[in-house]
C-alpha positions in Angstrom: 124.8 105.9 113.3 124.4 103.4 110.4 121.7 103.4 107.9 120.5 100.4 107.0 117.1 98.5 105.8 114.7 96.1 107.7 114.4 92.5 106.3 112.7 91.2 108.9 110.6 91.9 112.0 109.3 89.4 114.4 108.9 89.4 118.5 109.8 92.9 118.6 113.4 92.5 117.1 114.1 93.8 114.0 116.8 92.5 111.6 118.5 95.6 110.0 120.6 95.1 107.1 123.6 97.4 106.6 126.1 96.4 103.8 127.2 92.8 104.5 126.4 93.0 108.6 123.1 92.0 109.7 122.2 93.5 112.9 119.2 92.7 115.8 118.0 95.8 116.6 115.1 97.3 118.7 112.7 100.1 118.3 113.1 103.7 120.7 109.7 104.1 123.1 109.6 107.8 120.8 108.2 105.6 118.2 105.4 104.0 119.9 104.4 107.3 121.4 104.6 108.3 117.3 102.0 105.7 116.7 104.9 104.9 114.7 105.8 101.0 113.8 108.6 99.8 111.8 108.1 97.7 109.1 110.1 95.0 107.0 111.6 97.0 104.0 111.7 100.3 105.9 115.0 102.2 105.7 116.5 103.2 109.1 119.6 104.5 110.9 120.7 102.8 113.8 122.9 102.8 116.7 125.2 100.6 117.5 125.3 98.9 120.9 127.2 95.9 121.0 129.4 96.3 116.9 130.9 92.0 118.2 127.3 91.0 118.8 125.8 93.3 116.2 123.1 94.6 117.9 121.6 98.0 117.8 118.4 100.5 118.4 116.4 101.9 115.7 116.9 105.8 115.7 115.4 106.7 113.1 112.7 105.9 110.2 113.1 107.5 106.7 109.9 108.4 104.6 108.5 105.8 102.9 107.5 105.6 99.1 104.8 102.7 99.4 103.2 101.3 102.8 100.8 97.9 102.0 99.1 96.9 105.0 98.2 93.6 104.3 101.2 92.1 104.0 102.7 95.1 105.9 105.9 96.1 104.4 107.5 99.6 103.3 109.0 100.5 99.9 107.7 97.8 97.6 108.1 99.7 93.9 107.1 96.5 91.6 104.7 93.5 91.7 105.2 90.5 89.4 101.6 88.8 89.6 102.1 85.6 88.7 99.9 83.2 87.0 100.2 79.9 85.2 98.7 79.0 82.1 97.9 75.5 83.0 99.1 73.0 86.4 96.8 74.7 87.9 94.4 77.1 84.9 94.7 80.6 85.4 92.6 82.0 87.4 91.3 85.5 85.9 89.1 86.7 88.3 91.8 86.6 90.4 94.7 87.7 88.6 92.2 91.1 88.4 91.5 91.0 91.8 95.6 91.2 92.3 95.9 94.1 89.8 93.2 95.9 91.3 95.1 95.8 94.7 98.3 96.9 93.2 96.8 99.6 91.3 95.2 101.1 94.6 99.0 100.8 96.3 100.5 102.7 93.0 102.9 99.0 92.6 104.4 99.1 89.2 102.8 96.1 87.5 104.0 93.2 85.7 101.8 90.1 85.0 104.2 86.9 85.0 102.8 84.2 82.7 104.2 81.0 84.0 104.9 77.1 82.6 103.8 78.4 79.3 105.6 75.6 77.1 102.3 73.5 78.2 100.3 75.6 76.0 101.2 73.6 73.1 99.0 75.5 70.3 100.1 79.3 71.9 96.5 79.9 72.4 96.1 80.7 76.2 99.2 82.9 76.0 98.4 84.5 72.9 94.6 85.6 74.4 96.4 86.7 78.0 99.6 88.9 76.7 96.4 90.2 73.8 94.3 91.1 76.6 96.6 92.6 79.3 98.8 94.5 77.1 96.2 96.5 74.8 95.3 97.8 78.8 99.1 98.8 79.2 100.3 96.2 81.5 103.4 94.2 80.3 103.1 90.4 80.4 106.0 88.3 80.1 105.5 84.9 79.2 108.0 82.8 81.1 108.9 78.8 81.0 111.7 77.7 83.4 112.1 74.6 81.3 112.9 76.3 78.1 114.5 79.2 80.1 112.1 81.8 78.0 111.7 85.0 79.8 113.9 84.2 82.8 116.2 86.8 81.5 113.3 89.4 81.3 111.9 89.1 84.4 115.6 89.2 86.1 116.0 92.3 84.5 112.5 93.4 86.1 113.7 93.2 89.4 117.0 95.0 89.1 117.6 98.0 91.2 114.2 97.6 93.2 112.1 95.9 95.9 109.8 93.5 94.4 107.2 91.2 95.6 105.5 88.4 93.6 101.9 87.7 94.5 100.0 85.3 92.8 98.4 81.5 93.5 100.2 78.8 95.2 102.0 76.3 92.9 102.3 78.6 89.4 106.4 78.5 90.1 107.4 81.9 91.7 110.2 79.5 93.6 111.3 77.9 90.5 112.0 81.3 88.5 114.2 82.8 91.4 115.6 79.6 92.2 116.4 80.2 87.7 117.4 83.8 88.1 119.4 82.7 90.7 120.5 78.5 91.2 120.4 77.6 95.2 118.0 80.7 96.1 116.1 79.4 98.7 113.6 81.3 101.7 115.4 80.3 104.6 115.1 81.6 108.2 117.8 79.5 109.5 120.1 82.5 110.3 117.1 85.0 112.4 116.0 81.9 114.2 119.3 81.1 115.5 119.6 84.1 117.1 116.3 83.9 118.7 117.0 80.6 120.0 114.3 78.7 118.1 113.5 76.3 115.3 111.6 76.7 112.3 108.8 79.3 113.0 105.4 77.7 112.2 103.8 81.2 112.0 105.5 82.9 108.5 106.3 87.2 108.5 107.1 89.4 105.6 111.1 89.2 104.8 113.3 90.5 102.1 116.2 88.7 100.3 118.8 90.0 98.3 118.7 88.4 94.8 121.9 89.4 93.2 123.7 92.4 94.2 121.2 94.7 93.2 117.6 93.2 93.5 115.6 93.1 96.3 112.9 90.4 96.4 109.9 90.0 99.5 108.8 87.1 100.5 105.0 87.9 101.3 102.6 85.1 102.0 99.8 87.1 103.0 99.7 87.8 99.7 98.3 85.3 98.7 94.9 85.9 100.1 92.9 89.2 100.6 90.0 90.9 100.9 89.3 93.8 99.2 87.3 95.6 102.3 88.9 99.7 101.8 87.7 99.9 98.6 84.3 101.7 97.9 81.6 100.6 95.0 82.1 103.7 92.9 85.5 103.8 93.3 86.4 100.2 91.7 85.9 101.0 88.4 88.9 103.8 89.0 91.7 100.3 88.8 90.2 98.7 85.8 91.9 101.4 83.9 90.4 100.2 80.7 87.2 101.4 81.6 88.4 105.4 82.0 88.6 106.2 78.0 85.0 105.6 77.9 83.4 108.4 79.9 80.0 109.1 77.9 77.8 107.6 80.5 74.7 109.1 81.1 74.9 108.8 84.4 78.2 110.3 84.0 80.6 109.3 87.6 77.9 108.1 89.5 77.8 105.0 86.9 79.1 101.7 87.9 78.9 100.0 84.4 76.2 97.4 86.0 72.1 97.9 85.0 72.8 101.8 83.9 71.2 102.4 80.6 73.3 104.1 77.9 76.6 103.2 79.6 79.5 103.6 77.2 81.4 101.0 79.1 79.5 98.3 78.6 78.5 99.7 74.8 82.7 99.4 74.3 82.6 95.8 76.0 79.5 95.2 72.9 82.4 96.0 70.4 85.3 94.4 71.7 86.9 97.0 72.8 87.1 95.9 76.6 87.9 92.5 76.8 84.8 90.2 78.6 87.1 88.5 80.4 87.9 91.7 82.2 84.6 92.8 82.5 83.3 89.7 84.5 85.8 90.1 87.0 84.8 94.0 87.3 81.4 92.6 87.9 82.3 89.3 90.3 84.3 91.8 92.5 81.6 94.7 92.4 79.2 91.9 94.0 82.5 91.0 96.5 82.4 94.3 97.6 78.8 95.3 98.2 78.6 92.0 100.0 81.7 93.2 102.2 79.8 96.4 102.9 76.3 95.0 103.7 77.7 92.6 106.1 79.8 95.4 107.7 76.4 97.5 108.0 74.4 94.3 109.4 77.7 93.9 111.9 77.3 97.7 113.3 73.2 97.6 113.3 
C-alpha cells in the first residue's frame, strides 16, 4: 500500500496524491458501513490496482487533526482571512464573522490585509492591524503592487494546509499567483480523466504551492451561516471579551441589556475596540434569528 493525501473528491472518485503520481481511487464499502466518508485533504493509504493507469482503492483513513463541514475538508491547520482595505471597503462585520468560525474549528488565524498601497494616509491599516493585534491575531498588511508582505504571508503557509476565506475580489488569486508567478486553479487534469469539460458545479481541492505548502481552494467559504453555534456560547470566540469576567450575571451574561456588565464597561474605556463589539452584537441578533426560525420550522 501507498500513503497518500486526497486533493480532490467528486462523483465518487477520489484523486489521491502520492509523491509526484496522482492516482483515481475509490472508497471500500467498510467505509460506508463506518458512516465513514473521505474528504479532500484526508491522508490515506491505498492500494494499487492498475500502477499504468494509476488507479487504486482507498484502504485506509488516518485520524484527522481538523474536520470543517462547510466547506468539508480534513486537516486544514491555518486560515488567512482576507480582506481589502478599499476596491471593495472592508467589511468588519464580516471579517468577525470569519474569525468567529475559525475560532470554533481551532484554525490558526491570520487576517490578510490586502491592496493596502490605496490607503494613501495609512489610516485604515493603521486602525485594522491596531485593532486585531492588541486581541492577539497577527495581521499582515500586504500590497501585490509594491510586493509588501508577499514574503510574509509565503512564509505563513510553509509546511501546512491553508485555506484563505474572505470576500470575492480582495486579491487572494493575485497573492498566490505573487508567491508563486503562473499559479492558477485549474481542473483541466481531473476532468480529463472523467471525460468532461469544465465542471459548472465547483468542490473543495488542494494545490501544492511550492514544495512544501499546501493551499485549498474553498469556495464555500465564502458564504456561511453560523447555525451550530448557541447564544451564550458566542461570546466564547470574541476572545477579547474573556479577561473581563466581573459580570454580575456572571456566564449566563451575553454583554447585551445586562446591567453591570464588565464587558460592555471595558468597551466604555476603550479597552474593546467598538468596532468588535457591533459585530458581537449584529451576529448575536443573526443567531437568535437562526434559532427562532428553527423553533417556528419544528412547531
Amino acid at each position: 500500500m501507498k500513503d497518500g493525501i486526497i486533493i480532490k473528491g467528486i462523483s465518487g472518485f477520489y484523486y489521491v496524491e502520492v509523491g509526484q503520481d496522482l492516482y483515481e481511487c475509490k472508497v471500500r464499502g467498510i467505509f460506508r458501513k463506518k458512516g465513514l466518508s473521505p474528504l479532500v485533504g484526508d491522508r490515506v493509504a491505498i492500494s494499487i490496482i492498475d500502477e499504468a493507469d494509476k488507479k487504486g482503492n482507498i484502504e485506509k483513513i488516518y485520524e484527522r487533526k481538523s474536520e470543517l463541514v462547510r466547506p468539508p475538508i480534513a486537516n486544514v491547520d491555518k486560515v488567512l482571512i482576507t480582506f481589502s482595505v478599499k476596491e471593495p471597503n472592508p467589511n468588519m462585520v464580516l471579517l468577525d464573522r470569519f474569525i468567529v468560525f475559525s475560532e470554533k474549528e481551532n484554525l490558526d488565524i491570520r487576517i490578510i490585509l490586502t491592496k493596502v498601497d490605496l490607503d494613501e494616509d495609512g489610516s485604515i491599516v493603521d486602525r485594522i492591524v491596531s485593532d486585531y493585534e492588541r486581541i492577539g491575531y497577527k495581521v499582515i498588511p500586504v500590497s501585490v503592487e509594491t510586493g509588501q508582505g508577499i514574503d510574509q504571508v509565503r512564509q505563513e503557509l510553509e509546511g501546512c494546509i491553508s485555506v484563505f476565506a474572505g470576500q470575492s475580489g480582495v486579491g487572494k488569486s493575485s497573492i498566490l499567483n505573487a508567491i508563486e508567478p503562473g499559479f492558477k486553479i485549474d481542473t483541466a487534469e481531473i476532468s480529463q480523466k472523467l471525460g468532461r469539460g469544465k465542471h459548472t458545479t465547483r468542490h473543495s481541492e488542494l494545490y501544492k504551492l511550492g514544495p512544501n505548502a499546501i493551499v485549498a481552494d474553498t469556495p464555500g467559504f465564502s458564504s456561511f451561516e453560523l447555525t451550530d453555534i448557541e447564544i451564550e456560547e458566542l461570546q466564547e470566540y470574541f476572545i477579547e471579551f474573556a479577561k473581563f469576567d466581573g459580570c454580575r450575571f456572571g456566564s449566563k451574561c451575553i454583554h447585551k441589556n445586562e446591567p453591570a456588565c464588565a464587558v460592555k464597561e471595558a468597551l466604555e474605556v476603550g479597552e474593546i475596540a467598538e468596532s468588535r463589539y457591533k459585530s458581537y452584537l449584529q451576529i448575536l441578533d443573526e443567531i437568535n434569528n437562526l434559532k427562532i426560525r428553527e423553533l417556528r420550522r419544528n412547531l
